[in-house]
N, C-alpha and C positions, 0 to 999 in steps of 0.2 A: 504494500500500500504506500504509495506514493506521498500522503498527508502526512507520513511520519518519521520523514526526513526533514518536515520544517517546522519552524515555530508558527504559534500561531499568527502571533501579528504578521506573518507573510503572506496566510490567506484572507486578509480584510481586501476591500477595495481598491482598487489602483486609480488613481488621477489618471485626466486624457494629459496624451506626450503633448507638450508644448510648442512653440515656437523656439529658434534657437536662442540664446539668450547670450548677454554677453559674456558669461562661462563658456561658451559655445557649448554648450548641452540643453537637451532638451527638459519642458519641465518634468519635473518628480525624481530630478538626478540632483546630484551637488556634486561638485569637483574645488578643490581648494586649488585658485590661481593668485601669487603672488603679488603683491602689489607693483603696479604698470607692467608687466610680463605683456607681452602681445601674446592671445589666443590665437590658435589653426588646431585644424583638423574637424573633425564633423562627430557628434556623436559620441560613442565609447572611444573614438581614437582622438578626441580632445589632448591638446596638448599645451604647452609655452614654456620657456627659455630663459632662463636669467641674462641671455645673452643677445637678446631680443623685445626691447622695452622701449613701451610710448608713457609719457608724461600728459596725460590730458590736461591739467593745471598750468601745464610750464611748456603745453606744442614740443617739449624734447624728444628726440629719437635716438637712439641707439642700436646698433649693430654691431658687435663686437665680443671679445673676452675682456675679461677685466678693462672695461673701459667704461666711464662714467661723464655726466653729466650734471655738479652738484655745487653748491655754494664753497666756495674757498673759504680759507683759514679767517674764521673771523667775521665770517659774510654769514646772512640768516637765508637765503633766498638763492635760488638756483638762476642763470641764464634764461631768459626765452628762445622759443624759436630757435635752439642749438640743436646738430646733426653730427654723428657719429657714425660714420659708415664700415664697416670690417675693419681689420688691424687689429692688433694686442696693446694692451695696458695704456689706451688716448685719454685724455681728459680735456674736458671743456669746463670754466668756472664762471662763478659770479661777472655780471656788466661785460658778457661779453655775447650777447644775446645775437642770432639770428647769422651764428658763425660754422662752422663745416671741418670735418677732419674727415678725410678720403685715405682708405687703405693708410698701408704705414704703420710701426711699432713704436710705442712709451712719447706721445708727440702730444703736445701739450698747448691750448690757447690761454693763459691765464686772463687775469681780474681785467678789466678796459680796455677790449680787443674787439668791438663790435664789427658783425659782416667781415670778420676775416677768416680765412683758409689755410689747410694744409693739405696739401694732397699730395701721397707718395711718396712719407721723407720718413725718415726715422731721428728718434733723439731732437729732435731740433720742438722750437717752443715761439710763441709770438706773445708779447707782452704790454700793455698800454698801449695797442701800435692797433687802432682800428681801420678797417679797411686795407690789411696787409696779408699777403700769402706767401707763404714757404712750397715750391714745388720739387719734387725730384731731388732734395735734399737729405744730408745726413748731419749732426752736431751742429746747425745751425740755429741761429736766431733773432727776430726783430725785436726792439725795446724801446718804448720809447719814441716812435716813427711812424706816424700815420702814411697813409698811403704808398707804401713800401714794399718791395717785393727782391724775394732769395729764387732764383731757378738753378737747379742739376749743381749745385757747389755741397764743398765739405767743410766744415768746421769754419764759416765766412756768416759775418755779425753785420748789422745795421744798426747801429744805436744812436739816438735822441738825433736822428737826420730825417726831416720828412720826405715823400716824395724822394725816394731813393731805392737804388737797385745794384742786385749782385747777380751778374746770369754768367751761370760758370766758373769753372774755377775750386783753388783751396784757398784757404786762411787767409782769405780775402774779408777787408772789413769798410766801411763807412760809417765815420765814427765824428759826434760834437758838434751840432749844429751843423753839418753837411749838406744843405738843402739841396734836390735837384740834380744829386751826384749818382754817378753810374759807373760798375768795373765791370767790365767785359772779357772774363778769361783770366788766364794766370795763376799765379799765383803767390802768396804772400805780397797781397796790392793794400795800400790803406790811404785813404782818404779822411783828412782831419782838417774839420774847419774850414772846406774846402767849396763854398757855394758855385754850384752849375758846373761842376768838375766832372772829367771821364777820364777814364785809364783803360787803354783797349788794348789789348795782346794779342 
């Protein structure tokens, strides 16, 4: 007899299945989904990812392993509108809202960095520098430099220089009020102080 393999409350009533819900289950199920974890699958094959997370409060997205989008040292409040796309260990922080980290390992936008980018560097970081992007880079970084930009260089710095660029190259740097300045190749190039300067190799 089949009744006496189950308890009783198994044979009371069943609720009609539901619509899907945003557990992605139907009703009369529960599934425990972590907070912002992004749901898929349909059903019993219901699933999500710590490694796959929407912020509905804060429009943050994430894609990644150990990579985060969350208020810096000090800060109460997360970024808006910040994206994290694949890569290991990125981070995005506080007042840098509506900024981007594409592929790449341990790459970092820190605190007043709004609408800037990283995509495809490793180790390299943008700081105070809004509207600035590191591409194709490794050990780089902006500070300081709004509208600035690192391309395919290694270990090559931009600091407190707005409107300024490093495309290619190593240990190339544009550094102290440099406005305007651009190195092109080489390496170990440094511009200081240096308004509407280029160094082309």
């Amino acid at each position: 007899d089949w009744s006496s393999d189950v308890c009783s409350s198994d044979l009371g009533p069943q609720g009609d299945i539901g619509p899907q819900g945003p557990a992605g289950v139907g009703g009369g199920t529960s599934l425990y989904i972590p907070n912002n974890e992004v749901v898929f699958g349909y059903g019993s094959g219901v699933t999500s990812s710590n490694k796959f997370t929407f912020d509905r409060v804060s429009d943050n997205f994430v894609i990644g392993c150990y990579s985060s989008i969350s208020p810096g040292y000090g800060y109460s409040y997360p970024p808006y509108q910040a994206t994290i796309i694949n890569g290991y260990g990125n981070y995005i922080c506080q007042y840098s809202g509506q900024s981007v980290i594409i592929s790449g390992n341990y790459n970092e936008i820190r605190q007043n960095s709004y609408n800037s980018s990283i995509i495809t560097s490793n180790s390299s970081y943008i700081s105070s520098s809004s509207n600035s992007s590191i591409l194709g880079s490794r050990d780089s970084g902006v500070v300081n430099s709004l509208n600035s930009t690192i391309l395919g260089s290694y270990q090559s710095y931009i600091l407190n220089s707005n409107c300024s660029a490093i495309l290619s190259g190593s240990y190339n740097c544009v550094n102290v009020t440099s406005r305007n300045s651009t190195i092109i190749g080489g390496n170990n190039n440094y511009i200081h102080k240096g308004y509407n300067t280029a160094i082309i190799n």
